[in-house]
C-alpha positions, 0 to 999 in steps of 0.5 A: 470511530473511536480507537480500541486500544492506545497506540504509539505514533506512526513513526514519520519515513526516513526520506523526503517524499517529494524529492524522491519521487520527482528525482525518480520521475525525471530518471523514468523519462529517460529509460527505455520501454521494457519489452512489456512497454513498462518502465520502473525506477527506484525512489527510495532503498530499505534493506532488501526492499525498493519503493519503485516508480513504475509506469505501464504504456497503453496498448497503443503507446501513447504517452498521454495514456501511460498509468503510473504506479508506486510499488514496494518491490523484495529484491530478495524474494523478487516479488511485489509486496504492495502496489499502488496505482497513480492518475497523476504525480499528486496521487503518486506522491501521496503513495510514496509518502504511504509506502515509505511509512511502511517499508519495513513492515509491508509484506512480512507475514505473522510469522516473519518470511515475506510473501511467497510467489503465488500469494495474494497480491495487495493493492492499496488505492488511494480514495476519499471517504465520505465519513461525515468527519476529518477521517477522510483519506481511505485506501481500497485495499484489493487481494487480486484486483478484488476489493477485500476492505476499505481502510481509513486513516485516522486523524489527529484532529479527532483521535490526537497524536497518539492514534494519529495517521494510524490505519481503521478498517472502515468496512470489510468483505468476505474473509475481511469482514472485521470482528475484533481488532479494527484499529491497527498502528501502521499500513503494515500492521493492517496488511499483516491482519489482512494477508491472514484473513486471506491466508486462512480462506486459502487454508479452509479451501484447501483442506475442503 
């Protein structure tokens, strides 16, 4: 999957993963159930933007089965920017080092504004890929709970530092499917190409 144009370093999260991630886990087993049954906690604070830790009890409220999420929350628009479900602590700390790679950039639009209520949400689920080489950390990208892409990161083994962790869209589906730029230098970056795509299937719709 050679890289289509020379891209700058991803630029490395201001904060320590790990340690954000089980202070807010400790903090999370403290707080009472909200009256859905969910809890959230803040790991970590960019501007108007939190990675939260969020965790949703089952319908019988058995905490062996509750499902943990890591999620960028706008608190201006009081909307959820990305989410990303978690089968343990390991898969949420390997989302909160994605997210907080890309708080900045996750979630505002081409043009600037973040995104509105009523816009697609974009779920990212960590995956291996079986590529056959060291590109193996892929994310499920989903608009709506529906698979719209299959992102790869790539590595610095095949790639070298410069494209290194930067994100290749493996394969996309409907308005997804790629036909120019496939390579693109953060998280960010490619949600921005994928909210566009899905924005002008929305735009073709309505005009129709």
């Amino acid at each position: 999957m050679p890289a289509t144009r020379r891209l700058a370093p991803c630029a490395p999260p201001e904060h320590d993963p790990e340690r954000c991630l089980v202070q807010a886990y400790a903090r999370l087993i403290l707080l009472p159930a909200r009256a859905n049954g969910s809890k959230a906690t803040v790991i970590a604070s960019a501007g108007t933007r939190d990675v939260r830790l969020v965790e949703e009890l089952s319908e019988d409220g058995a905490p062996e089965q509750a499902r943990l999420s890591v999620e960028i929350h706008d608190r201006q628009s009081g909307s959820t920017i990305a989410s990303v479900p978690c089968e343990d602590l390991q898969e949420a700390e390997s989302a909160t080092v994605a997210l907080l790679a890309n708080v900045g950039s996750l979630g505002q639009r081409m043009d600037g504004p973040p995104p509105r209520r009523g816009d697609a949400i974009l779920t990212f689920r960590p995956i291996p890929v079986a590529t056959g080489c060291a590109d193996e950390a892929g994310l499920l990208a989903l608009a709506d709970g529906k698979l719209a892409a299959i992102l790869v990161q790539l590595s610095e083994e095949l790639h070298g530092p410069g494209a290194a962790g930067c994100w290749f869209v493996e394969v996309g589906f409907g308005p997804c499917r790629p036909d120019g730029e496939r390579v693109f230098a953060s998280l960010g970056a490619a949600e921005h190409w994928l909210r566009g795509r899905l924005a002008a299937k929305e735009g073709s719709h309505a005009q129709g």
